[in-house]
Each structure stands twice: as structure tokens, then as C-alpha cells.
C-alpha positions in Angstrom: 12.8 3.8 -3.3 14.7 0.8 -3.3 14.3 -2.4 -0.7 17.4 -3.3 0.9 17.9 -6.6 2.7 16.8 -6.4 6.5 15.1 -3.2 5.8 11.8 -2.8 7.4 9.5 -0.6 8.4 6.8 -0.7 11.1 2.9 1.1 10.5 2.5 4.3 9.0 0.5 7.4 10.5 -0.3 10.4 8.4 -2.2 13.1 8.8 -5.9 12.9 8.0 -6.5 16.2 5.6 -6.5 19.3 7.4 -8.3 17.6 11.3 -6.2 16.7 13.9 -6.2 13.1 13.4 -2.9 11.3 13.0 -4.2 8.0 11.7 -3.0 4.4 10.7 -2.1 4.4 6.7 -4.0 1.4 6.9 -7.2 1.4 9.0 -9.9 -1.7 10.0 -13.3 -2.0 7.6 -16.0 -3.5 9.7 -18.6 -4.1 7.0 -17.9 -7.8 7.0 -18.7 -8.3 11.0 -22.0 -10.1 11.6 -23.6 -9.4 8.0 -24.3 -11.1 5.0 -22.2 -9.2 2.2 -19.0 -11.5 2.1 -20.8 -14.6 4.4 -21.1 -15.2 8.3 -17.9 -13.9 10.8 -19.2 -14.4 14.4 -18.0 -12.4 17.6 -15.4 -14.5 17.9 -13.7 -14.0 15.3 -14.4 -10.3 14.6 -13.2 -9.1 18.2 -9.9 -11.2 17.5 -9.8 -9.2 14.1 -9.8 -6.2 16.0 -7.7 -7.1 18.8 -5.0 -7.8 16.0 -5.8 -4.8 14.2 -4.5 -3.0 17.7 -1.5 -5.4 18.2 0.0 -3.9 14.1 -0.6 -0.5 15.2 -3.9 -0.3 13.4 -5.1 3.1 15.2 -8.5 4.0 12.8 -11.7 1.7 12.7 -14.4 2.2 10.3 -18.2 1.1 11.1 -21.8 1.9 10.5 -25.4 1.2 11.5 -26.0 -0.1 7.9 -23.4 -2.8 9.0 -26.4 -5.1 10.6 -28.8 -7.2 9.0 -32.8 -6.9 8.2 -33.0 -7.5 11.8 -31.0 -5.6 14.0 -29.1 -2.2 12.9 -25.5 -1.5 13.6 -24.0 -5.3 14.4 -20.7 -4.1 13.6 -21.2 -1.1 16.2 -22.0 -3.1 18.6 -18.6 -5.5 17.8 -16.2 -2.4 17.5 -17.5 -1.1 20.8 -16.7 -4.5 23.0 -13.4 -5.5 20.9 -12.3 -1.6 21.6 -13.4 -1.6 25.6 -11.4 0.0 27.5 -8.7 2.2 24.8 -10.7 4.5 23.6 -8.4 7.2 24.2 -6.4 5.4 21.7 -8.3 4.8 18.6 -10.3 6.6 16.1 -13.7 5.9 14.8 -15.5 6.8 12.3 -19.0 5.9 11.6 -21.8 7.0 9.5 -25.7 8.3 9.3 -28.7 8.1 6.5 -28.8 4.3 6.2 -29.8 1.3 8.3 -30.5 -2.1 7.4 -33.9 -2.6 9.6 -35.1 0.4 7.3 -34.5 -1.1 4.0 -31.7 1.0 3.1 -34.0 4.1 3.0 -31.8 7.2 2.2 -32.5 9.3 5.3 -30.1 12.7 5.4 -32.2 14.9 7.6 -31.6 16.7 10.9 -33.9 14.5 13.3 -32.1 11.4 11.5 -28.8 12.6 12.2 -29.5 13.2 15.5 -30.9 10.0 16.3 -28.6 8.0 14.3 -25.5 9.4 16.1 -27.3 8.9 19.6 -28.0 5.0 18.8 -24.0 4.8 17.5 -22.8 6.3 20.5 -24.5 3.7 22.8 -23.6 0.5 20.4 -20.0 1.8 20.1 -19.6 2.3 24.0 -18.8 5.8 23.8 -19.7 9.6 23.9 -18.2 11.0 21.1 -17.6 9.6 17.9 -14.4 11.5 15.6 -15.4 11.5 11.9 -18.8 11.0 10.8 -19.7 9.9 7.4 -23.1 10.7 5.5 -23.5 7.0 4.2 -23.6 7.2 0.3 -26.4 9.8 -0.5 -27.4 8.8 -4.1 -28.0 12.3 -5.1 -28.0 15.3 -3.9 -32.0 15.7 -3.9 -31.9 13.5 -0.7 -30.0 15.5 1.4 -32.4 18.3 3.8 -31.2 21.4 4.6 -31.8 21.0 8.1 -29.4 18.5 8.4 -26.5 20.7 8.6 -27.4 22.2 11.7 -28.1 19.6 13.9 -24.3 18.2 12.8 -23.0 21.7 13.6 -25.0 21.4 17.4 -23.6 17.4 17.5 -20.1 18.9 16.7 -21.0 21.9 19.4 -22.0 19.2 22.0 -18.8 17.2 21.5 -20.4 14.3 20.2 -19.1 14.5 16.5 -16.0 16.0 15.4 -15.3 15.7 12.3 -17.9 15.5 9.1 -16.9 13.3 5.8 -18.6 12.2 3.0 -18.7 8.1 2.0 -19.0 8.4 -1.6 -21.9 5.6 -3.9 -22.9 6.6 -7.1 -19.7 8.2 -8.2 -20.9 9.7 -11.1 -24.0 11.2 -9.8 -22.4 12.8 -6.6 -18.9 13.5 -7.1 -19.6 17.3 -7.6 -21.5 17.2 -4.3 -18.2 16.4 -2.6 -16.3 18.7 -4.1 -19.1 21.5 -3.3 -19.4 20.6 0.3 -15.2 20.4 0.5 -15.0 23.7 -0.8 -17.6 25.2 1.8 -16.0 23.3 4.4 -18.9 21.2 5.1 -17.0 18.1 5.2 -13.7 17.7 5.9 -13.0 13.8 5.0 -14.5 12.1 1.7 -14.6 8.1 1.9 -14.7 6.7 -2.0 -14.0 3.4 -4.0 -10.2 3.3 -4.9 -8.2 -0.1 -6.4 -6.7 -1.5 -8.6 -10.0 -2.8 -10.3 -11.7 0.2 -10.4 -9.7 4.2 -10.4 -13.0 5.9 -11.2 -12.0 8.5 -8.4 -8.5 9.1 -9.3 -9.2 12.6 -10.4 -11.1 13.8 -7.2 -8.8 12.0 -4.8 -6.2 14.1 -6.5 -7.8 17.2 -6.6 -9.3 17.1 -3.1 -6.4 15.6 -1.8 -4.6 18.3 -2.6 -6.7 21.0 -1.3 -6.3 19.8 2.2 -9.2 16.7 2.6 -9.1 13.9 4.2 -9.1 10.8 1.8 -10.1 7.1 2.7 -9.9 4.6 0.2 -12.3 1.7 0.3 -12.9 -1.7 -1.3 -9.6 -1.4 -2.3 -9.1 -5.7 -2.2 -12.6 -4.9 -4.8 -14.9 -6.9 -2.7 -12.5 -9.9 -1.8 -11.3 -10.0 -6.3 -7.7 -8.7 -5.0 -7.5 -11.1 -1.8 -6.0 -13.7 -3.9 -8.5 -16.4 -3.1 -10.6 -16.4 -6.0 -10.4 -18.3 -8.8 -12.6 -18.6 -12.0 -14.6 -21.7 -10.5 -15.1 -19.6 -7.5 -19.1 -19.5 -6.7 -20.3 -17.4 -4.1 -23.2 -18.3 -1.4 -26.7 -16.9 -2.8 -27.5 -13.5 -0.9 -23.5 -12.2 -0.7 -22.3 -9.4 -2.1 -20.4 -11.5 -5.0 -23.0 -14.0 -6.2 -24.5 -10.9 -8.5 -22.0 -11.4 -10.6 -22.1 -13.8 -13.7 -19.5 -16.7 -14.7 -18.2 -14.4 -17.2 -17.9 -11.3 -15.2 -15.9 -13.3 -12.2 -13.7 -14.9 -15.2 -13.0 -11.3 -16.3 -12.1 -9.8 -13.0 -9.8 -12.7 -12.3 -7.9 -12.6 -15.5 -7.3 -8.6 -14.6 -5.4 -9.7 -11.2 -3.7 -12.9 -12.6 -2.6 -10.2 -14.7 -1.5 -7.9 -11.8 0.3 -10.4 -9.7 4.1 -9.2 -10.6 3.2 -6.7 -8.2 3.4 -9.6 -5.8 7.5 -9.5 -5.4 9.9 -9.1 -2.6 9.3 -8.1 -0.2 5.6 -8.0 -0.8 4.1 -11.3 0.3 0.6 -11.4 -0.9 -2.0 -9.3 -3.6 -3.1 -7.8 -0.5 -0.3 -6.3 0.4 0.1 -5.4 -3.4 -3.7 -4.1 -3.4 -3.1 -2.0 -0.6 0.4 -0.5 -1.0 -0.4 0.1 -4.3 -3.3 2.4 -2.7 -0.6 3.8 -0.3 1.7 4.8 -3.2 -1.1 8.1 -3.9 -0.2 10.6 -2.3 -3.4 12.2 -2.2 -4.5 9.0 0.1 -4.2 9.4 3.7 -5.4 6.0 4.7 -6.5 2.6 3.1 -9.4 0.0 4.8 -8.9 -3.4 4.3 -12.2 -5.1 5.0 -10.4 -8.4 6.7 -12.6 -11.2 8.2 -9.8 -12.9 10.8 -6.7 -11.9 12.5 -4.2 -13.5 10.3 -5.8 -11.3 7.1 -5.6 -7.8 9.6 -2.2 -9.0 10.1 -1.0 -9.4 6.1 -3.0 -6.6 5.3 -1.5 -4.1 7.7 2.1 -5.0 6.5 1.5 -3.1 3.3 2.6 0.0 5.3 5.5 -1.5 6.1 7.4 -1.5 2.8 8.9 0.8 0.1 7.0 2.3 -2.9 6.6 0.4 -5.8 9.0 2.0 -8.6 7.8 4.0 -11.3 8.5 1.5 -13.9 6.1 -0.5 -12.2 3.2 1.9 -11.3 3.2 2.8 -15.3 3.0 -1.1 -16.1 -0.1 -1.2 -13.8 -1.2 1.6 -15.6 -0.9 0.1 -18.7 -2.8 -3.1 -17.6 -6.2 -0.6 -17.0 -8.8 -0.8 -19.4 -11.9 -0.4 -17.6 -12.9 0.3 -14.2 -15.0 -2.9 -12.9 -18.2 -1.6 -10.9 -18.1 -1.3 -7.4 -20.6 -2.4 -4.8 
């Protein structure tokens, strides 16, 4: 598909699997909002996020309780709720269970959990129901109790969940657990780490994609790597998500992009927009999250929906340009 002069196009929806949902092609990560992983955002700034997110037609919001810090759970929750007062109607959240901050990150994927996770969400988010619940990156499939299917079938039969996903960690170790719970119709939505840095999922986004599941891709700017604001001397505060990295493996990552930026042409504007179309240009993908910290990045992010697939010529180049997949967070 060829860009002709003048030619734009305004967001995307598509259809989220086989639910209902008619979502954004690009949606709005809150991980960043009042937690430490990519350095302080306050209120401020996070409900202006959102309220641009809404302005570009952003329709889905992404959250969690592990979203917090040490101190209090579910920060972003509480964010999401205020910045989305008052249009619920109009918006889809999704939100996840099994992990909170106060707790350590403790894997906890049992029915009382569920239950009591969903209840605190639904007060912090300033609502009754929530639509698509994720389990929150089980590490294996030894964590998960049986019991914790039916009390998500009696949150779904009381209207307070509708649909069930899976947020996928530990690729490797429980990418057949997806696929097992897809095919019994346990979850209906999978949530996994897709970018240009790192294509480790490529197979099961295809495959599930395919068979009717909803796919979100996230971390697809690889933890702020693709944003196009770091450089080689980059150093990172101590306790962020980036500073685990060494001098070398930052060089490395950086070289990867420099490498990429050709993807950055008209009309693109920015390797976010590159990052994120590229995403969009699977067809298996019904949505993308960028994780942006301020209005203006919502606002160049959410223009990737906006223009024409890259051509094959150029996806094949990319290809080419893909040694290794750089490890997620």
C-alpha cells in the first residue's frame, strides 16, 4: 500500500479476537504512572496522558495492581479511574490479578485472590465491571490453583469481569499454557512481548491469532530502546527498569535501532511510530500499547494507526536486520 500526498487516515479499531470488543489498534500502557520502572510521572501529568489518549481516539486502557510501588498497590488504577471519570461507557479496561507490589511480587493465582484482587480494582478504577482481565504473568503453570477458575466464571456470572486473557512472562516456560487455556476457551485474549527488539512470540501470535484470540502486544518501544531517545552514553537512574543493563548491552541495543531507523520515512515521523506500525503491520495483532509518559508521546504514538503499511521490501529488510531477540523485562 502506497502513501499518496494528503492521504491520511484517522485511528484504527479492530476487533479484539472472537469478544465483542471493538478496540483502538493502538491502546494506553499505564505501567509507567506513579512507579519506578521508567522514573517518576506524577498525576499531573498521567491524567493529561490519558486525557490525550481520549482526544486521538485511544478507546482501550491497560492497568494493574502491580502498577504501585512497595507501598501502595494499584497507583495506576487509581490514575486511570480519575483521568477516565465520567466516560466509562466509552472506554475499555483491562486490568490484571496474581501480582501486587505491597506483596513483593508474590505469584498469587488462586480463587480467594482473584476475588479480592478484582474487588480492590473495581474500587481504584471507579467502576463495577472491568472488560478483560489478565492473569498477571504466571511463571509457570505450577502456580496456578484449580480453584481459580471458578471464582472467574462467578466474577464473569456477576458482571464484574467479562472477558479472561492471559499477560504472558517467561515466554519460554508458559507459552504452551496459553495455547492450552486458548484452546479450552479459558482465556480469550493473550497479552505478550512483541517488537522490533525482541519477536520471540511471533509463532504463537500467529497461530493464536489465527484461531480467533485476542492479541495485545506489549513493550513494543522495548522498554523506552525504540523511543528514540537513547543514545549509547544514556545512563539510567539506579532502581529503573533500564539501569540492569550494562554499558555494553545498551551499546548493543542502540546499534540494533540506529540500524532500524530507515523505517523512520515519510510519512512516518518518529521510531515510535515506526516501532508501533511495524507491530500493526501483523495481522494476527489486534492492538498495540505504547507505554507513553506525557501527552505529546500519546499523541506521536497513536499516529502510527494512521498510516499505510510498510511495503514488503521493507518488512523483509527488517527481517534481515534480526539476529537475536534482546530480553524483555
Amino acid at each position: 500500500m502506497s502513501f499518496q500526498q494528503g492521504q491520511k487516515r484517522t485511528m484504527e479499531y479492530r476487533r479484539l479476537g472472537r469478544t465483542e470488543l471493538e478496540c483502538s489498534a493502538v491502546g494506553l500502557g499505564t505501567w509507567a504512572f506513579n512507579s519506578s520502572v521508567y522514573g517518576p510521572v506524577d498525576r499531573t501529568a498521567a491524567i493529561q496522558a490519558i486525557d490525550a489518549a481520549r482526544e486521538v481516539g485511544i478507546n482501550l486502557f491497560d492497568t494493574a495492581p502491580l502498577y504501585g510501588t512497595g507501598e501502595e498497590d494499584g497507583i495506576a488504577e487509581s490514575v486511570l479511574g480519575s483521568g477516565l471519570r465520567g466516560c466509562r461507557k466509552d472506554v475499555i479496561i483491562s486490568t490484571k490479578f496474581g501480582r501486587k507490589p505491597t506483596e513483593g511480587n508474590k505469584a498469587n493465582f488462586n480463587g480467594r485472590y482473584a476475588r479480592q484482587s478484582v474487588e480492590e480494582s473495581l474500587k481504584r478504577l471507579g467502576t463495577d465491571y472491568i472488560d478483560l482481565l489478565f492473569f498477571h504473568s504466571p511463571f509457570s503453570p505450577r502456580e496456578i490453583d484449580d480453584d481459580v477458575w471458578e471464582s472467574l466464571a462467578r466474577l464473569k456470572r456477576e458482571g464484574k469481569v467479562r472477558f479472561i486473557g492471559h499477560s504472558i512472562s517467561k515466554f519460554e516456560d508458559t507459552q504452551e499454557m496459553a495455547r492450552t487455556w486458548a484452546e479450552e476457551r479459558k482465556i480469550d485474549v493473550i497479552q505478550v512481548v512483541y517488537s522490533l527488539l525482541n519477536r520471540e512470540a511471533e509463532a504463537l501470535i500467529g497461530e493464536l491469532g489465527k484461531a480467533g484470540v485476542g492479541v495485545v502486544a506489549r513493550e513494543s518501544l522495548a522498554n523506552g530502546f525504540l523511543s528514540g531517545k537513547v543514545r549509547r552514553d544514556s545512563t539510567f537512574p539506579a532502581g529503573t527498569l533500564n539501569a540492569r543493563y550494562t554499558r555494553e548491552e545498551v551499546e548493543a541495543r542502540v546499534d540494533r535501532v540506529e540500524a532500524l531507523s530507515f523505517l523512520v520515512r515519510e510519512p512516518i515521523e518518529s521510531m515510535p511510530q515506526a516501532a508501533l506500525r511495524w507491530v500493526l503491520d501483523n495481522p494476527c495483532v489486534s492492538l498495540v500499547l505504547t507505554g507513553a509518559k506525557s501527552a505529546a508521546e500519546v499523541r506521536d504514538g497513536a499516529r502510527a494507526s494512521q498510516w499505510p503499511s510498510y511495503s514488503r521490501e521493507e518488512m523483509d529488510r527488517a527481517a534481515l536486520l534480526h539476529i537475536s531477540d534482546f530480553a524483555a523485562a
